[in-house]
N, CA, C and O atoms as CSV, one atom per row, in Angstrom:
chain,resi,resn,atom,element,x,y,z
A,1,UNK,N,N,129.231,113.263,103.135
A,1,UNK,CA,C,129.368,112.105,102.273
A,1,UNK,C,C,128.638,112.403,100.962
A,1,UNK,O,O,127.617,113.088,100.907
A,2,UNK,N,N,129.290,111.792,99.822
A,2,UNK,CA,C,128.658,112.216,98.572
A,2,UNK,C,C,127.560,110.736,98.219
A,2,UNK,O,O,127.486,109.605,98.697
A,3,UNK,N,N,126.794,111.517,97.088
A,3,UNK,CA,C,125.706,110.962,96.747
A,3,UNK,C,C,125.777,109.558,96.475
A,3,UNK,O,O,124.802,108.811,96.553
A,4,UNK,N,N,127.044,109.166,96.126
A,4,UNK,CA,C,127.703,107.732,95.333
A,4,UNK,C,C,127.984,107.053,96.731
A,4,UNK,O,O,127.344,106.034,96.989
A,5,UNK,N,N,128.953,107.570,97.718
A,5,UNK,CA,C,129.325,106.950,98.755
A,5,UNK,C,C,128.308,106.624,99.556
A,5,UNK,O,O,128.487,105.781,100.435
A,6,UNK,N,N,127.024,107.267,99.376
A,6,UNK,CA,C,125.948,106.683,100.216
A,6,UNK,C,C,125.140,106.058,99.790
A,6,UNK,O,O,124.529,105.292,100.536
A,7,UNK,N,N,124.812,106.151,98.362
A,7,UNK,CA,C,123.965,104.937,98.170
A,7,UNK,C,C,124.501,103.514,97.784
A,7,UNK,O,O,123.716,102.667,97.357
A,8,UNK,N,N,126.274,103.167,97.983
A,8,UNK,CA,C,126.547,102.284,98.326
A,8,UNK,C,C,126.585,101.409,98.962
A,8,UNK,O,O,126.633,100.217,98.658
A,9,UNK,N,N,126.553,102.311,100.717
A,9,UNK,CA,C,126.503,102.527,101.754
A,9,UNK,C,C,125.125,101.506,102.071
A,9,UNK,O,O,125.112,100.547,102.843
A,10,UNK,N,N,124.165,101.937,101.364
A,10,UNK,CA,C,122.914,101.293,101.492
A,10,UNK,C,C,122.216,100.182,100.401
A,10,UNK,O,O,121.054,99.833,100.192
A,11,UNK,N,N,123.508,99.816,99.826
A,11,UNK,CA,C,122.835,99.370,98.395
A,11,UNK,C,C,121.523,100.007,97.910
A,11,UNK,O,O,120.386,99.600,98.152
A,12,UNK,N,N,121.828,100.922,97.289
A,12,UNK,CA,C,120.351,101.711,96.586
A,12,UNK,C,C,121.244,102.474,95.428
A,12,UNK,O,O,122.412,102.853,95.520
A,13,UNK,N,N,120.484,102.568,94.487
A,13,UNK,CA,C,121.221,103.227,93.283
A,13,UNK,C,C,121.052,104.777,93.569
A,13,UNK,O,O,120.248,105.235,94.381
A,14,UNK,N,N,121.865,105.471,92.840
A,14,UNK,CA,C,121.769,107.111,92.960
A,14,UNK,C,C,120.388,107.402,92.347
A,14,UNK,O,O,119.807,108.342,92.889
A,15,UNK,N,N,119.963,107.011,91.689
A,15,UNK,CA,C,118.341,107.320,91.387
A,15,UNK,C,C,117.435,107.258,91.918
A,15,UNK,O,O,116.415,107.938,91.807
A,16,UNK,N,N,117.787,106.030,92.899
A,16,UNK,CA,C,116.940,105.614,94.276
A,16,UNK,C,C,116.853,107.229,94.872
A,16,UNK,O,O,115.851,107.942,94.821
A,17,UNK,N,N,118.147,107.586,95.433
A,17,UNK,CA,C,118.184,108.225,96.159
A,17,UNK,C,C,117.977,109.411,95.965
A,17,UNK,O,O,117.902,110.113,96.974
A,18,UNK,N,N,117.776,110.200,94.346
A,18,UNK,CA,C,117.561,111.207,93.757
A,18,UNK,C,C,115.799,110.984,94.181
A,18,UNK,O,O,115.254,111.667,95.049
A,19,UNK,N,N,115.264,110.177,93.584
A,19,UNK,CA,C,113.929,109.927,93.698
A,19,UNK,C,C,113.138,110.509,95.236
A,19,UNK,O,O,112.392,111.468,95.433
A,20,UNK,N,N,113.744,109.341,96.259
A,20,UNK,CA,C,113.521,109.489,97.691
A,20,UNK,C,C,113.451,110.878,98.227
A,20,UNK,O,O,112.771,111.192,99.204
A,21,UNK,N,N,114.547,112.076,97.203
A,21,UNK,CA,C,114.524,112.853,98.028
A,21,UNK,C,C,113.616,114.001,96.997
A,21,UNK,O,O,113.168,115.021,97.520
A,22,UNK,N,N,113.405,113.734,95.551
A,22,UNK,CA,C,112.604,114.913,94.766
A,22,UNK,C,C,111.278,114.309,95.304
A,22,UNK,O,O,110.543,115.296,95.303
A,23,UNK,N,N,110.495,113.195,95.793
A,23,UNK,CA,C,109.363,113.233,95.765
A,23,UNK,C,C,108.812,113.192,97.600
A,23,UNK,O,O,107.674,113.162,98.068
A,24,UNK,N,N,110.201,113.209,98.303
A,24,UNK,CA,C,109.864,114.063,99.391
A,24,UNK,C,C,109.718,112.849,100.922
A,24,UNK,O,O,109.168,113.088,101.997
A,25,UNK,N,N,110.408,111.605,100.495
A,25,UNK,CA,C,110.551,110.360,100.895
A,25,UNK,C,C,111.604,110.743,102.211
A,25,UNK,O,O,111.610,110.420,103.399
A,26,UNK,N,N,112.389,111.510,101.448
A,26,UNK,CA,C,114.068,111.849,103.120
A,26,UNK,C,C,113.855,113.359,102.825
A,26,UNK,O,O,113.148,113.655,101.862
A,27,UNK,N,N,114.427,114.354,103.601
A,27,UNK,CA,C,114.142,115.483,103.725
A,27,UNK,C,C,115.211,115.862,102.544
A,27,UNK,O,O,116.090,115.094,102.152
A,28,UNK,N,N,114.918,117.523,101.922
A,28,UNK,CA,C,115.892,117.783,101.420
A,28,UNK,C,C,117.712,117.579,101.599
A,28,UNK,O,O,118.356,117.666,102.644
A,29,UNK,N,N,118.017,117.405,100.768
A,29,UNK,CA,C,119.763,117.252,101.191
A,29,UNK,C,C,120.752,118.735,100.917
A,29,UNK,O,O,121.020,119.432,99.938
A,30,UNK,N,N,121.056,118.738,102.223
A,30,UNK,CA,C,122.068,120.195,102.096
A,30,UNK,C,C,123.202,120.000,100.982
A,30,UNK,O,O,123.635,118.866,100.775
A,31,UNK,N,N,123.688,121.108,100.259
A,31,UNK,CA,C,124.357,121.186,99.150
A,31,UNK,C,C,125.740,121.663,99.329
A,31,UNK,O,O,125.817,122.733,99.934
A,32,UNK,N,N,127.062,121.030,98.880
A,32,UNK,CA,C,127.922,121.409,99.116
A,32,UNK,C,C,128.460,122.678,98.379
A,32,UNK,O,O,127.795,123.046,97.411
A,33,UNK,N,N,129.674,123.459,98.737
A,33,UNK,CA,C,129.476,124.555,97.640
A,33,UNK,C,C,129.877,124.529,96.057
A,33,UNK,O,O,130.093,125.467,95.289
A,34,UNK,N,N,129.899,123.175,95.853
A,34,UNK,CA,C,130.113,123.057,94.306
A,34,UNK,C,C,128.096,122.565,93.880
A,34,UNK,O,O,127.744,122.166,92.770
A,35,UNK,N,N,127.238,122.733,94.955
A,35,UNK,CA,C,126.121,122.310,94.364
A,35,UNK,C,C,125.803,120.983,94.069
A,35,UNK,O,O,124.819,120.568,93.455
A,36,UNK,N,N,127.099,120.101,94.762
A,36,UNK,CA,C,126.918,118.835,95.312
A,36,UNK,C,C,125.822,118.432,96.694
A,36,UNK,O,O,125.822,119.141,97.700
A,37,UNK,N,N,124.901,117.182,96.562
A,37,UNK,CA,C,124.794,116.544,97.706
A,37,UNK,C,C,125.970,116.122,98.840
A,37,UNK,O,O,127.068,115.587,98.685
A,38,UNK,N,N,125.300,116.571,99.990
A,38,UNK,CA,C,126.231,116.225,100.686
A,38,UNK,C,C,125.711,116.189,101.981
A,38,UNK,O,O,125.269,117.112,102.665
A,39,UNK,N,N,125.875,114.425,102.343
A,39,UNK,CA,C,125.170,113.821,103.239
A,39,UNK,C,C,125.163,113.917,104.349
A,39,UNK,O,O,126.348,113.808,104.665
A,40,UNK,N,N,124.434,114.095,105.457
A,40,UNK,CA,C,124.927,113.766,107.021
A,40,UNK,C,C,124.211,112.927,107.392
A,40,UNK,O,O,123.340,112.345,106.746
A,41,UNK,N,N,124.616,112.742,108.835
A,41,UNK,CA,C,124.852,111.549,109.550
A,41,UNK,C,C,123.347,111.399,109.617
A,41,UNK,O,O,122.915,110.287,109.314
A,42,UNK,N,N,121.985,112.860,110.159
A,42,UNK,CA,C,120.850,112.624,110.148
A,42,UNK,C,C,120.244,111.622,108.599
A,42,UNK,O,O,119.657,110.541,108.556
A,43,UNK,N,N,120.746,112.642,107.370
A,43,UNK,CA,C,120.604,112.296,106.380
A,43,UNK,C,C,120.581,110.748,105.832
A,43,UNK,O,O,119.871,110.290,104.936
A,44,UNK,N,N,121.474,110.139,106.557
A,44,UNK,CA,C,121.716,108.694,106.090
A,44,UNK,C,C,120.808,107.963,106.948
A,44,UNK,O,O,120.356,106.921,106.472
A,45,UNK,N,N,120.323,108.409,108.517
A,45,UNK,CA,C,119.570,107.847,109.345
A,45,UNK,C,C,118.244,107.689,108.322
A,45,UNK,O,O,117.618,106.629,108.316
A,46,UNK,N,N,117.981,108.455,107.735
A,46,UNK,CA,C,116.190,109.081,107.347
A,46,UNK,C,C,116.721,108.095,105.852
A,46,UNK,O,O,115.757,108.218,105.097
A,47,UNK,N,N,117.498,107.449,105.323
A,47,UNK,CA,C,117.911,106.886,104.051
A,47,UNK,C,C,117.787,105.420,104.610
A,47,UNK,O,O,117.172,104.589,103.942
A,48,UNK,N,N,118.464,105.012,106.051
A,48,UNK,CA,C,118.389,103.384,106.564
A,48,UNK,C,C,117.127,103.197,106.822
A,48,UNK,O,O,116.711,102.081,106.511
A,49,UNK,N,N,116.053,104.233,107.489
A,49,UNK,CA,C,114.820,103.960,108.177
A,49,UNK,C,C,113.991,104.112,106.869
A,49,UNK,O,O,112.878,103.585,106.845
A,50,UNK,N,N,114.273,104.536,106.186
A,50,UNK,CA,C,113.311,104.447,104.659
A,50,UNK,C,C,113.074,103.217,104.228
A,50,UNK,O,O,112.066,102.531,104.064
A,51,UNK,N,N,114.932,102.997,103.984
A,51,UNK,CA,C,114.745,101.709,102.902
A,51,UNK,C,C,114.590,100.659,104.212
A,51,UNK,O,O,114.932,99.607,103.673
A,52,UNK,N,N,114.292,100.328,105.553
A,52,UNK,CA,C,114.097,99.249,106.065
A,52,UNK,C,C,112.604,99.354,105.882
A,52,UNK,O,O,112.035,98.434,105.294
A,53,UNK,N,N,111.763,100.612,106.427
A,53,UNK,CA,C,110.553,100.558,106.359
A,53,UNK,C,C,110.097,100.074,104.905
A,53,UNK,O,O,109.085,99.379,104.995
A,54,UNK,N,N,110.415,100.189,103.972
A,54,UNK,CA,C,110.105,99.918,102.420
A,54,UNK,C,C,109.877,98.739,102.745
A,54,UNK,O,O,108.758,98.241,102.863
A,55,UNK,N,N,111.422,97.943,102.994
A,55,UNK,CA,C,111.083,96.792,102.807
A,55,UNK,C,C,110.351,96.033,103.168
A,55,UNK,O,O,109.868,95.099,102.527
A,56,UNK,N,N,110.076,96.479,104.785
A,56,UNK,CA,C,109.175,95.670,105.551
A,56,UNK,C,C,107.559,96.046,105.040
A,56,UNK,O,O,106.499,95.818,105.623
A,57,UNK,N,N,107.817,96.715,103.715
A,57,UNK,CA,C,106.472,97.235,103.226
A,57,UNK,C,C,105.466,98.268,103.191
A,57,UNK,O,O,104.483,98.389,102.461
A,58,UNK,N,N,105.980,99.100,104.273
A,58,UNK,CA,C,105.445,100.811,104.093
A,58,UNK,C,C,105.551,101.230,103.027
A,58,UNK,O,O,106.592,101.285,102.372
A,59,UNK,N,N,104.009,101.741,102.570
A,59,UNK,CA,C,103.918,102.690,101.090
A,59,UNK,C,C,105.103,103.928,100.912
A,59,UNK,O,O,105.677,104.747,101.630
A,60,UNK,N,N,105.081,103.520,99.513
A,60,UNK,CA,C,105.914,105.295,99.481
A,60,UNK,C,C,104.949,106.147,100.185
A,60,UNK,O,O,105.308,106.748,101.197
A,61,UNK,N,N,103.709,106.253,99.715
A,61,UNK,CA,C,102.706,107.876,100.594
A,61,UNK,C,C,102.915,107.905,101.704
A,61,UNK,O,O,103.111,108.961,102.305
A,62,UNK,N,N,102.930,105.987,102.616
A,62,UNK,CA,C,103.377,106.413,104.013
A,62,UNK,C,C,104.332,107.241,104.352
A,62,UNK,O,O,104.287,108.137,105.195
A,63,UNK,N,N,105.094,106.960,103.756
A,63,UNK,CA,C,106.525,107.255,103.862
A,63,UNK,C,C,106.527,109.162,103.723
A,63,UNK,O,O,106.938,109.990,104.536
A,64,UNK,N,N,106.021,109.316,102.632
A,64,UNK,CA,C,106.166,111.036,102.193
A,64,UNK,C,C,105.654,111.716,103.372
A,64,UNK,O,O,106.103,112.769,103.825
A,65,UNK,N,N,104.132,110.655,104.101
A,65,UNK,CA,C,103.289,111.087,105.030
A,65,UNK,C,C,104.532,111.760,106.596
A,65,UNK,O,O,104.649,112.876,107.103
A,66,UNK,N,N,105.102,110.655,106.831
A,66,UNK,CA,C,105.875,110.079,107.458
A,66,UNK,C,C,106.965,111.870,107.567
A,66,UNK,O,O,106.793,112.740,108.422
A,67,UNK,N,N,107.963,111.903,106.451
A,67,UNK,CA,C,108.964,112.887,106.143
A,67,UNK,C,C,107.975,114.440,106.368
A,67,UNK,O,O,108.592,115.323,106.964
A,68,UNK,N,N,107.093,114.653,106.101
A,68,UNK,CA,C,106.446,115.683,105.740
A,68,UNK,C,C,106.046,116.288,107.020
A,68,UNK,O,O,105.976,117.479,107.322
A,69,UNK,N,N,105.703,114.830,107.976
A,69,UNK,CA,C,105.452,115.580,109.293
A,69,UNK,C,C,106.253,115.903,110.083
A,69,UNK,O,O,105.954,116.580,111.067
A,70,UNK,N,N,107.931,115.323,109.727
A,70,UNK,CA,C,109.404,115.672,109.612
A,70,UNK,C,C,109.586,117.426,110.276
A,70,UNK,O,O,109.950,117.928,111.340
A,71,UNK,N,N,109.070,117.941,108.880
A,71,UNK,CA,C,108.798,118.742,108.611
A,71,UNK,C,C,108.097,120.084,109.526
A,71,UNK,O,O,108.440,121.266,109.494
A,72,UNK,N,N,107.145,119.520,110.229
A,72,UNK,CA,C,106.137,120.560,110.394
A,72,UNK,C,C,106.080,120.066,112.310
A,72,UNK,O,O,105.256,119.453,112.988
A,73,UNK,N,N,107.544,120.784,112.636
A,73,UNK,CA,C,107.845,120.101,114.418
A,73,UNK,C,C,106.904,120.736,115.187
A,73,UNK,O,O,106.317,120.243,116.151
A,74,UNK,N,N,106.725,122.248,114.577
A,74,UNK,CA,C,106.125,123.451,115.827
A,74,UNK,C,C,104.639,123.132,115.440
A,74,UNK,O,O,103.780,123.839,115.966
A,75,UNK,N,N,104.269,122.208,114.635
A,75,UNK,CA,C,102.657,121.992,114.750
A,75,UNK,C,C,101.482,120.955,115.876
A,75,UNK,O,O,101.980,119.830,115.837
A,76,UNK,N,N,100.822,120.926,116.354
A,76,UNK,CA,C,100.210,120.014,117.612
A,76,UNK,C,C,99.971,118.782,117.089
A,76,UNK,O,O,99.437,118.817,115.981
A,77,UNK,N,N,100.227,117.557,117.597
A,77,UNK,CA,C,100.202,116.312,116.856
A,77,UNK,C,C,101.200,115.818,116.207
A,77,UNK,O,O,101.234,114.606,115.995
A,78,UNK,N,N,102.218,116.669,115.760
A,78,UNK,CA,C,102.971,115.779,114.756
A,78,UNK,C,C,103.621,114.449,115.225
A,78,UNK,O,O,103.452,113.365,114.666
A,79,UNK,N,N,104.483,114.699,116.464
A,79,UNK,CA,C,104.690,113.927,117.433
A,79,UNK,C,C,104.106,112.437,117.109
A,79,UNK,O,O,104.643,111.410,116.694
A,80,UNK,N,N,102.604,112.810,117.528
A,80,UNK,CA,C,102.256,111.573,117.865
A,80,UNK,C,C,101.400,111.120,116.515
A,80,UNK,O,O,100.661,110.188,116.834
A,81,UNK,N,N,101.265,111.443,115.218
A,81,UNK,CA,C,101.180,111.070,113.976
A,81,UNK,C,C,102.376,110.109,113.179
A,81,UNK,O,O,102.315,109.070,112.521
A,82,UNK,N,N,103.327,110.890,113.537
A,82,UNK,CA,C,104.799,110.282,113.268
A,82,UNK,C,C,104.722,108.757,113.755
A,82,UNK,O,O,104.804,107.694,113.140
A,83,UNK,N,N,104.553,109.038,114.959
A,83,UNK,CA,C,104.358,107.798,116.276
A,83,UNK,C,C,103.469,106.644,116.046
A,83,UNK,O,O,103.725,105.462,116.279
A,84,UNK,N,N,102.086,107.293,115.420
A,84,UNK,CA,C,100.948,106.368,115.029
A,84,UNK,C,C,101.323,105.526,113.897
A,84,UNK,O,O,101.079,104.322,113.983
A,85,UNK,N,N,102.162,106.222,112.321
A,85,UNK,CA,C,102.334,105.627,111.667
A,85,UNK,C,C,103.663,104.125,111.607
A,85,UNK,O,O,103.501,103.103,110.940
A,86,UNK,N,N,104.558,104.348,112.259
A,86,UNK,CA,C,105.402,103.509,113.112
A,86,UNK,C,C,104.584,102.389,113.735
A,86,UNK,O,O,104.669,101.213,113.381
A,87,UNK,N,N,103.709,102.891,114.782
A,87,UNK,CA,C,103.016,101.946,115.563
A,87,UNK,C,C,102.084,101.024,114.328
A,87,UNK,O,O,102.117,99.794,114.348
A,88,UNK,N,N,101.447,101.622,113.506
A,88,UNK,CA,C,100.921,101.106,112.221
A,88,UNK,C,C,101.672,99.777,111.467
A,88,UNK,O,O,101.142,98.668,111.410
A,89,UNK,N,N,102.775,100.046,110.999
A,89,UNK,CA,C,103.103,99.485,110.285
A,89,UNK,C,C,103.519,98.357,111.428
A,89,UNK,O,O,102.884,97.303,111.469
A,90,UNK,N,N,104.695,98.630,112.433
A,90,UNK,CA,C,104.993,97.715,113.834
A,90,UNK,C,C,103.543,96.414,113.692
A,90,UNK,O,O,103.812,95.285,113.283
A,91,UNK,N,N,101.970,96.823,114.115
A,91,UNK,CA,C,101.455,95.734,113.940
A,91,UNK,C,C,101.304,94.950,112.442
A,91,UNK,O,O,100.973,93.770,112.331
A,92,UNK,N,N,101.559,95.687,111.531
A,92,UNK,CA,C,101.153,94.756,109.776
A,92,UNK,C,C,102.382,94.118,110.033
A,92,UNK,O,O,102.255,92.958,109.643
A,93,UNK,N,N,103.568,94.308,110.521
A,93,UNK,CA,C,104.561,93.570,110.175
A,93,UNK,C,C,104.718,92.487,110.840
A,93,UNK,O,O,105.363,91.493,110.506
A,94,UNK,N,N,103.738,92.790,112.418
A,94,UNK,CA,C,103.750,91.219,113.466
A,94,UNK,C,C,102.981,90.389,112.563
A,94,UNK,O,O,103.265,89.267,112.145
A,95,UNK,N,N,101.882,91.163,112.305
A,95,UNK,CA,C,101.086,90.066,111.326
A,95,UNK,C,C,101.367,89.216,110.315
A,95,UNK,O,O,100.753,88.166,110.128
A,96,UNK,N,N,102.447,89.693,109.514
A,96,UNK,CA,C,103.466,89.301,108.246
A,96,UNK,C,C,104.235,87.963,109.078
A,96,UNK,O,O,104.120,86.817,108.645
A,97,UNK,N,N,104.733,88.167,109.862
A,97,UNK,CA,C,105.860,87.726,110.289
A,97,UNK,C,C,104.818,86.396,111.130
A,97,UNK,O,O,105.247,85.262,110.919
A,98,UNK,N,N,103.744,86.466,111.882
A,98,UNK,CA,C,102.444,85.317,112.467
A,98,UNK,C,C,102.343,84.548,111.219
A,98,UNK,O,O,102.452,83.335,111.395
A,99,UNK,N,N,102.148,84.963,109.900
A,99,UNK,CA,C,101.776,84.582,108.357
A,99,UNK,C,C,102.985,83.839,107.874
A,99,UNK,O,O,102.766,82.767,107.310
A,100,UNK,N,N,104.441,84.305,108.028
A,100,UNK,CA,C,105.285,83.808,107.251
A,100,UNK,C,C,105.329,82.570,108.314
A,100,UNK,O,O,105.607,81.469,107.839
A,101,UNK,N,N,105.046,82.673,109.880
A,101,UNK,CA,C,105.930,81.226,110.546
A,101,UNK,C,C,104.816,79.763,110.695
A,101,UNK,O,O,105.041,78.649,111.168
A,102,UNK,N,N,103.570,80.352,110.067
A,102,UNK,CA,C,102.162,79.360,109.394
A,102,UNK,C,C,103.014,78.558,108.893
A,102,UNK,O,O,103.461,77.534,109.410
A,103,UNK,N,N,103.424,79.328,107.158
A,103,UNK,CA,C,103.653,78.694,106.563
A,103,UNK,C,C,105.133,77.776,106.484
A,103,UNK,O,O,105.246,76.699,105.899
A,104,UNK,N,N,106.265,78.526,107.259
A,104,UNK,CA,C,107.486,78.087,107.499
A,104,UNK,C,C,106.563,76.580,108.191
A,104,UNK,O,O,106.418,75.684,107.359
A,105,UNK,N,N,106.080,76.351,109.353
A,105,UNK,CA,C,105.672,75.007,109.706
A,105,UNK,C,C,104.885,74.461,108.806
A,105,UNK,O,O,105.069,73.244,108.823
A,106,UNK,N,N,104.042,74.792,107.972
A,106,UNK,CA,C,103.227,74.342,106.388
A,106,UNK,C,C,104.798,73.652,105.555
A,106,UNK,O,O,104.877,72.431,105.421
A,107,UNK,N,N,105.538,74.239,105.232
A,107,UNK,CA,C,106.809,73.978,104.487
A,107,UNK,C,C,107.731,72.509,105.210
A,107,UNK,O,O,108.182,71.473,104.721
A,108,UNK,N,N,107.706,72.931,106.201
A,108,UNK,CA,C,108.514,71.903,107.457
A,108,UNK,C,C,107.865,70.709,107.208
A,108,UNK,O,O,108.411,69.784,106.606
A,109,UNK,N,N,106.494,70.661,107.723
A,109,UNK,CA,C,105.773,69.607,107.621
A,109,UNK,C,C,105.409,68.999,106.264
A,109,UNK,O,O,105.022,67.830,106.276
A,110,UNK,N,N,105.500,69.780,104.854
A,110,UNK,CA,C,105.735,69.111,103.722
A,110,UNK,C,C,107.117,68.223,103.172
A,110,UNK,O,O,107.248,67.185,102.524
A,111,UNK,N,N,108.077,69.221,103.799
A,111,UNK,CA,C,109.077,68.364,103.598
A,111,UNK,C,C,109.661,67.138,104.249
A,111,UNK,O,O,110.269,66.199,103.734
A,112,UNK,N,N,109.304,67.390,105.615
A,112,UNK,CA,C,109.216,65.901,106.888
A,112,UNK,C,C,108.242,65.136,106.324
A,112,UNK,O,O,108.215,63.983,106.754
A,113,UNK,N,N,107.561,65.369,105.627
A,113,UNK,CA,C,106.835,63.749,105.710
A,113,UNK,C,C,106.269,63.799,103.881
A,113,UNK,O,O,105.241,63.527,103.261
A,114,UNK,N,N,107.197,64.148,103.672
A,114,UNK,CA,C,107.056,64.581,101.605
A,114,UNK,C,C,107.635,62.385,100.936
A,114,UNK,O,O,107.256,61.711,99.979
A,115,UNK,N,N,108.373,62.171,101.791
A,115,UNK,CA,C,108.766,60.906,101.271
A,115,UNK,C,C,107.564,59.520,101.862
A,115,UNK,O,O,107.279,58.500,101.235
A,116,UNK,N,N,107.178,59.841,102.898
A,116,UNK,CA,C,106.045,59.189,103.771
A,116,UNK,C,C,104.574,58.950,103.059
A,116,UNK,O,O,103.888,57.936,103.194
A,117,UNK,N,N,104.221,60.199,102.212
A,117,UNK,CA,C,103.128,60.925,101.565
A,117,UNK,C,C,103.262,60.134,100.242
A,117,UNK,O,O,102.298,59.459,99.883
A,118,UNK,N,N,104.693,60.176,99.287
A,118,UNK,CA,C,104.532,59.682,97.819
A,118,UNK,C,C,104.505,58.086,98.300
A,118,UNK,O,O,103.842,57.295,97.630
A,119,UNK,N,N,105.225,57.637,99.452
A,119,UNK,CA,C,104.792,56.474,98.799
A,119,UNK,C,C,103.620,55.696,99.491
A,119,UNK,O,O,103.569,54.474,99.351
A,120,UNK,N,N,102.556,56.443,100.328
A,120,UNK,CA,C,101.146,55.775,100.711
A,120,UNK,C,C,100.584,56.409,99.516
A,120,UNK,O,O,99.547,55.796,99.265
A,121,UNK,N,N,100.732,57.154,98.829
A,121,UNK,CA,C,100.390,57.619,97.280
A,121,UNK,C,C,100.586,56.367,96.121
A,121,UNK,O,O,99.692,56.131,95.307
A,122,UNK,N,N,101.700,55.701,96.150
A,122,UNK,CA,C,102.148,54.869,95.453
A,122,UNK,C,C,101.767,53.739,95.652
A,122,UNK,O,O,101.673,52.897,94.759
A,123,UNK,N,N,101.440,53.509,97.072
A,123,UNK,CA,C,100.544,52.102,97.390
A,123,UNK,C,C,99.326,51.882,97.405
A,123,UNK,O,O,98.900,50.729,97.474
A,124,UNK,N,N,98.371,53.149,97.332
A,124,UNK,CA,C,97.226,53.507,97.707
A,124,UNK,C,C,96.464,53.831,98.639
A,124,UNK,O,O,95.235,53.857,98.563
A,125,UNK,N,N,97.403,54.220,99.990
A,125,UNK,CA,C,97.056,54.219,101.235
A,125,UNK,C,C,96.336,55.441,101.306
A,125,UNK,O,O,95.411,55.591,102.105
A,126,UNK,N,N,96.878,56.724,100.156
A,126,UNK,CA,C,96.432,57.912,100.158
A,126,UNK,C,C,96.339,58.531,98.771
A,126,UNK,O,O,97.315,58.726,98.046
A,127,UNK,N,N,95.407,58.745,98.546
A,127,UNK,CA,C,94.866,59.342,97.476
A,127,UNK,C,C,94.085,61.027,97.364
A,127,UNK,O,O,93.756,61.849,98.219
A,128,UNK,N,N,94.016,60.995,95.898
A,128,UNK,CA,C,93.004,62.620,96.515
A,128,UNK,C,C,91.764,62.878,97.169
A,128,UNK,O,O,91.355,63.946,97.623
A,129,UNK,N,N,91.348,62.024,97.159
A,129,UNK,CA,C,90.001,62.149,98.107
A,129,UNK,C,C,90.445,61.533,99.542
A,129,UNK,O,O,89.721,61.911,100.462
A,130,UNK,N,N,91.040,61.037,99.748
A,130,UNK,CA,C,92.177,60.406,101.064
A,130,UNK,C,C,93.117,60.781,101.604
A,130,UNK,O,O,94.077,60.017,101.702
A,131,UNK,N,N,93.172,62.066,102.135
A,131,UNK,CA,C,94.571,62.763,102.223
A,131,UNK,C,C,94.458,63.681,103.481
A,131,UNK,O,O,93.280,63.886,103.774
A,132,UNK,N,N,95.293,64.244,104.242
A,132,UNK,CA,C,95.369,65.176,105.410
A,132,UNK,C,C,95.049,66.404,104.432
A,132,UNK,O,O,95.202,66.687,103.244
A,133,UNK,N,N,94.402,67.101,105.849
A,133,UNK,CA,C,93.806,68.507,105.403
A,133,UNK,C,C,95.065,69.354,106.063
A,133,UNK,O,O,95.513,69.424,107.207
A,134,UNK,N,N,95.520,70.123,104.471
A,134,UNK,CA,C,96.749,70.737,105.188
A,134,UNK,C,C,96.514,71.974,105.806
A,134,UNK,O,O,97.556,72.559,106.103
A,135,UNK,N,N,95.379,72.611,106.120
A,135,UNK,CA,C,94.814,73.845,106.387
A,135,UNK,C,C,94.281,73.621,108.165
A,135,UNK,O,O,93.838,74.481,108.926
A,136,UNK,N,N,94.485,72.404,108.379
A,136,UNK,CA,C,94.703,72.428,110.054
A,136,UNK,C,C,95.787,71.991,110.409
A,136,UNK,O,O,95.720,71.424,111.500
A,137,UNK,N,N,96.948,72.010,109.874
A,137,UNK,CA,C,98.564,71.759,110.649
A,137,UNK,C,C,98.146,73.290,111.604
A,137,UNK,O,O,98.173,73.027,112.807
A,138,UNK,N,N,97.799,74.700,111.340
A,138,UNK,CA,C,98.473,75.412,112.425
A,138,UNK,C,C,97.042,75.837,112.644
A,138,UNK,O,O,96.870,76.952,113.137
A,139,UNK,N,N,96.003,75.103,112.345
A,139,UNK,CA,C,94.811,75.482,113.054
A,139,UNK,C,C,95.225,75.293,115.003
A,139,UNK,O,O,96.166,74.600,115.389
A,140,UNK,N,N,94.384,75.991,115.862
A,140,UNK,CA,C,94.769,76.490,117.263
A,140,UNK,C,C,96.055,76.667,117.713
A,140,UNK,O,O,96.548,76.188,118.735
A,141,UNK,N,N,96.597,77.413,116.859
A,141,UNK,CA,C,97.829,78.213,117.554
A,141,UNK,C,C,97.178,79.406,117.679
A,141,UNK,O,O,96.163,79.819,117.117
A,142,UNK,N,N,98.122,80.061,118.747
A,142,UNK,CA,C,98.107,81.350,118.983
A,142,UNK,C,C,98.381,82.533,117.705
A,142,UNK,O,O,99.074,82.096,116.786
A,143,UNK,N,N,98.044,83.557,117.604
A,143,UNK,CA,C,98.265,84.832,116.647
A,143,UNK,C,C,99.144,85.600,117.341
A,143,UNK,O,O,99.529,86.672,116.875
């Protein structure tokens, strides 16, 4: 697959993908004999697991860290370096995801009771010194 058909493939621009691979992000890409890129099936794997890990927020260095040990199979550890950094990011992202569903019920509960709120506001029932503390809606939940 050529350079265009795959970073379609992934929504990523060809620069993306020039980038990813001069600074060592996906492994080199084998060359066709016009000195074209030309993709395989591994190739596009190491292009989906990039750009998901990105998104979910792995550094580029992780990432180079990540490809580099790709790289270096017949050495002791790589295995389980590869493995560690995966397992790494796996917990920042439970944590992200404990963080985003805080606030998804923070959001819920502003908008359920957003009409309830302006008008004990409007009557005086609640004021700023008179008001729910919104920093214990998900006080004792679980992590």
């Amino acid at each position: 697959m050529n350079i265009k058909k795959a970073a379609q493939m992934f929504n990523l621009s060809i620069d993306t993908l020039r980038y990813y691979e001069r600074i060592g992000v996906i492994p080199p890409i084998k060359r066709n004999d016009h000195g074209y890129r030309d993709y395989s099936t591994n190739d596009l794997n190491w292009i989906y697991l990039v750009k998901s890990l990105r998104g979910a927020g792995l550094s580029i260095e992780s990432l180079i860290e990540f490809a580099h040990l790709s790289g270096l199979r017949n050495k002791a550890n790589v295995e389980e370096a590869q493995k560690q950094i995966l397992s790494d990011q796996l917990e920042e992202l439970d944590k992200k995801i404990s963080d985003l569903k805080k606030v998804r019920k923070l959001l819920v509960y502003k908008i359920e009771t957003y009409d309830d709120h302006i008008a004990k506001f409007k009557i005086g029932e609640m004021n700023p010194n008179k008001t729910e503390k919104l920093w214990e809606i998900n006080k004792g939940e679980q992590k």
